[in-house]
Structure formats: C-alpha cells, structure tokens
C-alpha positions as MATLAB code, in Angstrom:
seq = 'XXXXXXXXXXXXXXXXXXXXXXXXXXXXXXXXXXXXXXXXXXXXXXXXXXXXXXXXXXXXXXXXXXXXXXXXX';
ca = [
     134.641   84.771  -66.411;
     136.552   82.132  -68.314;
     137.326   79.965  -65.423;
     133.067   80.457  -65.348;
     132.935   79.271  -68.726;
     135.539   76.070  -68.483;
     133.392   74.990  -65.264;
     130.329   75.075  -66.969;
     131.432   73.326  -70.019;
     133.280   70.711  -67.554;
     130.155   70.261  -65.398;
     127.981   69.377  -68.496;
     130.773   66.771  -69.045;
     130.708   65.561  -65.813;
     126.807   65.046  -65.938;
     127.464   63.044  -69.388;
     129.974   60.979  -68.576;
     128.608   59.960  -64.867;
     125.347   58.412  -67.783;
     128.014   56.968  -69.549;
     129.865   55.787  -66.149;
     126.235   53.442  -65.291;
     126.037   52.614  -68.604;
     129.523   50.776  -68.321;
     129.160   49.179  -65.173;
     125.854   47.676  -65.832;
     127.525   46.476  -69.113;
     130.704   45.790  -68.023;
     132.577   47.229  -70.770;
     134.734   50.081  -71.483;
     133.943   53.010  -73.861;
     135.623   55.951  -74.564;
     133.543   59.411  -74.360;
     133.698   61.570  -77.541;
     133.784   65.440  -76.553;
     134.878   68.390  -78.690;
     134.102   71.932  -78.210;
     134.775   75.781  -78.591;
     136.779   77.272  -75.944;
     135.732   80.905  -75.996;
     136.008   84.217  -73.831;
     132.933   85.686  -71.853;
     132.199   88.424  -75.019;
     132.158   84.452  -77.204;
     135.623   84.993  -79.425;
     137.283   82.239  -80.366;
     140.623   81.887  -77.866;
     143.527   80.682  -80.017;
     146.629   79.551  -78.399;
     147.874   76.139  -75.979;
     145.955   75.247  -72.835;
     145.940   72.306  -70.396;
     142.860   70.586  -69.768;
     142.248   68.276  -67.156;
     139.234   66.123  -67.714;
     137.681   64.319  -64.521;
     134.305   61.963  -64.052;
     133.017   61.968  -60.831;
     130.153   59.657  -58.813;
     127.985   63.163  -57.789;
     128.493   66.890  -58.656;
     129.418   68.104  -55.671;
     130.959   66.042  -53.737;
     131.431   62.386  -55.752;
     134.218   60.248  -55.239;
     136.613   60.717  -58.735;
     136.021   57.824  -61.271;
     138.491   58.860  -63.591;
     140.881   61.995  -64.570;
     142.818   62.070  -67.919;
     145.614   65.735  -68.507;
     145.764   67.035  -71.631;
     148.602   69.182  -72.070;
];
C-alpha cells in the first residue's frame, strides 16, 4: 500500500512538472520545481526514518519519453 501511496504522490508530480516542462520550452528558460510533502503509511502515520527518492518528469503518463530524473538518497 505504500508503494500505492509513493506512485500516487509521484504521478501528481509527474502531471505538474510535464505543465512546468511546456512552460520552459516555450520560454526557453530553466526553473526549478518546488515540491515538499508527507510521506505516510496507508492507516496516514507519519513514517520517520531515511528513504531514497527518485524523482522523474516524463513527456506522457504512461508511456512518455523521460525528460529528466534527479536521486535523492
């Protein structure tokens, strides 16, 4: 259920940052994307402890072409 969770959150990201993604190329310039969050378990408490995150834009939802990936360990 959390890998559930991290997808969702991670697809809502995706949708933003594809906006942002047309945004820059129409301007030409580069911006950074702001994103903070809550990572949580299904029942909603608050997970402590490290994780790796691997944040990834992509040209469609399901099967885009990757724009950009960044690991956060």
């Amino acid at each position: 259920m959390l890998k559930k969770s991290i997808a969702f959150a991670l697809a809502a990201l995706l949708i933003f940052g594809a906006s942002i993604t047309s945004a820059q190329q129409s301007t030409g310039s580069e911006s950074t994307i702001p994103f903070q969050g809550k990572l949580t378990s299904a029942t909603g408490t608050a997970l402590t402890g490290s994780y790796d995150f691997r944040f990834s834009l992509f040209t469609d939802a399901t099967v885009g072409e990757s724009l950009w990936t960044s690991d956060h360990a």
